[in-house]
N, C-alpha and C positions, 0 to 999 in steps of 0.2 A: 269710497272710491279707490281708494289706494287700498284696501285688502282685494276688491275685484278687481286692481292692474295686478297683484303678486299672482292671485287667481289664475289668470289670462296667461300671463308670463310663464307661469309653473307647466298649464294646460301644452303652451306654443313646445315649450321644451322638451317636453314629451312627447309631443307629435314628430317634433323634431328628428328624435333619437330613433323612436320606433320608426319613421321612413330611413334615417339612416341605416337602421339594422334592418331592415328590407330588402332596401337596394347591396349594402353588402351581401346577404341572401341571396339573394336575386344573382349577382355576379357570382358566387361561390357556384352556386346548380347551374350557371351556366356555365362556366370553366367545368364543370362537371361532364355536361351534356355534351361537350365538343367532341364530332367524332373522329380518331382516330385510327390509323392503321401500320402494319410495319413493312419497310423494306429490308431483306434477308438478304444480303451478298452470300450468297453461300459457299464462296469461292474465296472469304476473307480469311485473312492468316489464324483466326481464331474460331472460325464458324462450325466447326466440324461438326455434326450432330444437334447445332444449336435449334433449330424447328421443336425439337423434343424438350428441352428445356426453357422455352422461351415460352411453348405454349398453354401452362398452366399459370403464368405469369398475365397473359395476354386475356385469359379468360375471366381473371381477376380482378383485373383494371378495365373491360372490355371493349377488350383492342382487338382490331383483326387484324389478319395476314394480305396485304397484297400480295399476290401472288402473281409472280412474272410469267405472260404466256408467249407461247411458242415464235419467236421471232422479233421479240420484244427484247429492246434496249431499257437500260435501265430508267434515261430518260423518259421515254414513253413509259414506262411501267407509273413514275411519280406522274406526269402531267395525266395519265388515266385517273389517280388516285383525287389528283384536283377537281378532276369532271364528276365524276363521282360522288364529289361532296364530303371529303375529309378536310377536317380541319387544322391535321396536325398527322406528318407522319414522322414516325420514328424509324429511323437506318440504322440497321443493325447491318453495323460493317466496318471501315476503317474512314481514313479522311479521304480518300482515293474515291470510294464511295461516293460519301457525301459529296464531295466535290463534282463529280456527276449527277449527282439528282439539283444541285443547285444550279446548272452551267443548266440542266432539263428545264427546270423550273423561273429562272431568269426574269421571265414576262412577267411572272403571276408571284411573285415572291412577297408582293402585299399582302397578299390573300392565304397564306398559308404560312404555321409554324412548324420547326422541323427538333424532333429530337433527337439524339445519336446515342447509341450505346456501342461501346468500343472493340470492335472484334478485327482491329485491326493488327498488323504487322506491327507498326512504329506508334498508334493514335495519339500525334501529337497535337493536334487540334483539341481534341477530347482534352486535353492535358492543360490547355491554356482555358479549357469549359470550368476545369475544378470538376472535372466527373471520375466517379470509380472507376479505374482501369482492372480490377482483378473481384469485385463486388457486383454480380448479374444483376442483383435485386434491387440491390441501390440505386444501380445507373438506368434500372428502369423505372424506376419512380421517379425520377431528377425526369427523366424524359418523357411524361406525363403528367408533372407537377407542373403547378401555379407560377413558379419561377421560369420568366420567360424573358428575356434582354436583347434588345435590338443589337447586332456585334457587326463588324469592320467587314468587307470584302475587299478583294486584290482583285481588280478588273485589267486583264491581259490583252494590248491588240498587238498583232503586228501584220498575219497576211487576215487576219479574222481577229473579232474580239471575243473573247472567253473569262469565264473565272476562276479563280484561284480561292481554298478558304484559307489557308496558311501561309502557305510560303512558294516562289521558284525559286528555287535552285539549278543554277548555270555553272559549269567545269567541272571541280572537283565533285561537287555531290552532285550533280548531275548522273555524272560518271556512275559515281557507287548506286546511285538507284537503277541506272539502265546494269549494272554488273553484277550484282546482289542475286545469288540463286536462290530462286524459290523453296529448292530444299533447305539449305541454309537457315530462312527466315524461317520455316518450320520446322527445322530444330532447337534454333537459335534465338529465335524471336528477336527483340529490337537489337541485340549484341550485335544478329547479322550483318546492319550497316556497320557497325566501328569496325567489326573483323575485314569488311571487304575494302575501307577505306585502307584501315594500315595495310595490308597485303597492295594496294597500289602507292602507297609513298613514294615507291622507289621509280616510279614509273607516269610521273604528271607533268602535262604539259603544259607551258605558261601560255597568256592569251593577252592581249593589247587591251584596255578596258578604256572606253571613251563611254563618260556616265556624267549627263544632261540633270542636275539631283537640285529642284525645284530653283532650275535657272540659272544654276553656276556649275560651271564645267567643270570634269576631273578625267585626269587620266592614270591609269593605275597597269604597271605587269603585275598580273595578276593568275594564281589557282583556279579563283576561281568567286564566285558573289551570290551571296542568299539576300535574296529581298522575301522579308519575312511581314506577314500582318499579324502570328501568333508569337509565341513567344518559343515553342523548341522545333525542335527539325531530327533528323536521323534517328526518333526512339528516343528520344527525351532530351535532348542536348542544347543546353539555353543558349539558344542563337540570340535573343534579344530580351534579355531576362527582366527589364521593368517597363516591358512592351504590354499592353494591355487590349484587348479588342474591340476597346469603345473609347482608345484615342483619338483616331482620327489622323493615324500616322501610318507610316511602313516605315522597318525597320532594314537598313541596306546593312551588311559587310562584307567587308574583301577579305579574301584567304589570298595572303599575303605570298611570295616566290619565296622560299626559305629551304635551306637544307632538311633534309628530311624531320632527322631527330630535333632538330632548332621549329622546324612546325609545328611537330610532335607535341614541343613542351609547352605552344604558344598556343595551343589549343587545350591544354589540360590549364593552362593559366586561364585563359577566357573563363573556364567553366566555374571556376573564384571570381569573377565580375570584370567585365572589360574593360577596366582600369587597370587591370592589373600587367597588363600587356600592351606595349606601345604599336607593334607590328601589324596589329590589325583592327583595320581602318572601321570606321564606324559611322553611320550619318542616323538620322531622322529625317524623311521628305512626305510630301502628299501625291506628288510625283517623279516619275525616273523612267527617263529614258537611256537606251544602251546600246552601244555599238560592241564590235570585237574583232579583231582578228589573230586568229583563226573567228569564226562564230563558234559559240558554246553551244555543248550538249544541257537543254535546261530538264528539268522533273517538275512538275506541278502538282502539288500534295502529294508527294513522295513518290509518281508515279514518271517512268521516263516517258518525254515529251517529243523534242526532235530541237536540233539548234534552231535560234532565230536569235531576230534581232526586236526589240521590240518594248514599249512605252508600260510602265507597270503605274497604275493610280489606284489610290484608294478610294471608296464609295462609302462614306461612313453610314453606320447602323442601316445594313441594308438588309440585314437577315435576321431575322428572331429567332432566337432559339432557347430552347430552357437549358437552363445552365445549373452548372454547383452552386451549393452555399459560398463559398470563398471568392465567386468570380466578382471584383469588386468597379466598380463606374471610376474612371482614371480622371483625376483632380484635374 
């Protein structure tokens, strides 16, 4: 009896393994099978000619092209791609983009995962992904790979509600995103913000900040305030540098009222860790709400928005997205 239990035992364990390696099977060809397709900003800071480049990649991995038609927002191009019966589109474009096929897709954001390859101006979202920013190939397999992570959203109301996947910025980068010449940015690519911030140093204006920062009041004169869900802002610049996308946080700072060159250097210190600088102010909240007077000029994923006033909350793991190797789940 006891060599037919070892028998039995031996038989079950086997049975065991080989449904185990079925169903991993089974889930592999179906991660396989999901069909995908891409959206082409073709108007991003990097997109130039990319249809030609992108499309022997696409054939490879077999991904198609949505293709945006006549009258069609980008919105409507992704919530088409949903009806459709994709399961995963990839945005080829910058965070600006993205942020519009999400605010598109809002309803249905259970039902569908989104990859992004980076052809943007600043891709600073992509940059908190752990994705190649100067690697095509790479960042297109990240964006059709296995590697998929539920990540943070910044939900914006004030006269409507909207989302953000990064960051607003209100006064001073506000400013430089509505200032920033498109030439510029394609000559210049991300440098374009720092060049247009210092050329306004000399020329910013303070604002009253009254900030509601999960229930306890603050008043600040202030440049200017990035409430961030990523970790950089302006083309790589660590606004919230052990900020992660699957904290469950937003990251607020104030750009403190300072002499120009005394800003200057309190921003080159930030970029060593925000310790290293006592002058600008720093929180963690789940919510923030903000008043101002004058009202701020805000940017939403680096794009200029319009002043308002208005309650910023996080929505944790609301979007999936495949991400880099390094994007790591925050302790």
């Amino acid at each position: 009896m006891a060599t037919l239990g070892r028998l039995l035992s031996g038989r079950s364990a086997r049975l065991t393994a080989e449904c185990t390696t079925t169903n991993d099977s089974h889930e592999m060809v179906h991660n396989r099978m999901k069909r995908a397709c891409i959206i082409l900003n073709e108007t991003a800071g990097q997109a130039g000619g990319m249809r030609d480049r992108l499309a022997p990649l696409a054939k490879r991995y077999h991904c198609e092209f949505c293709t945006k038609r006549e009258g069609e927002s980008v919105e409507d191009q992704a919530r088409r791609a949903v009806r459709e019966g994709y399961d995963r589109i990839v945005v080829a474009g910058g965070d600006g983009t993205l942020s519009h096929i999400v605010n598109g897709l809002a309803a249905e954001l259970d039902r569908i995962e989104l990859g992004l390859l980076p052809l943007g101006t600043g891709n600073d979202f992509a940059r908190s992904l752990d994705l190649p920013l100067d690697q095509l190939e790479a960042a297109f397999a990240i964006a059709l790979g296995d590697r998929v992570q539920a990540v943070d959203l910044l939900r914006v109301t004030d006269q409507k509600t909207f989302y953000a996947v990064n960051a607003a910025s209100g006064g001073m980068a506000g400013k430089v995103a509505t200032d920033v010449l498109d030439s510029d940015k394609v000559q210049w690519g991300a440098f374009a913000y720092w060049m247009t911030a210092v050329s306004e140093l000399m020329d910013l204006q303070a604002s009253t900040l009254h900030l509601d920062i999960d229930g306890q009041h603050h008043d600040f004169q202030a440049y200017g305030v990035v409430i961030a869900n990523g970790r950089y802002v302006g083309g790589g610049f660590p606004i919230a540098p052990s900020a992660t996308l699957m904290d469950g946080k937003l990251s607020i700072v104030i750009i403190p009222v300072l002499p120009a060159l005394e800003l200057l250097s309190a921003g080159l210190n930030y970029t060593l860790g925000p310790r290293q600088t006592e002058s600008i102010k720093t929180f963690e909240a789940k919510r923030v709400h903000l008043t101002s007077e004058p009202d701020l000029q805000f940017s939403i994923d680096g794009e200029p928005t319009r002043a308002m006033e208005a309650t910023f909350k996080v929505v944790p793991e609301a979007l999936r997205m495949a991400v880099g190797p390094g994007l790591a789940r925050s302790s």
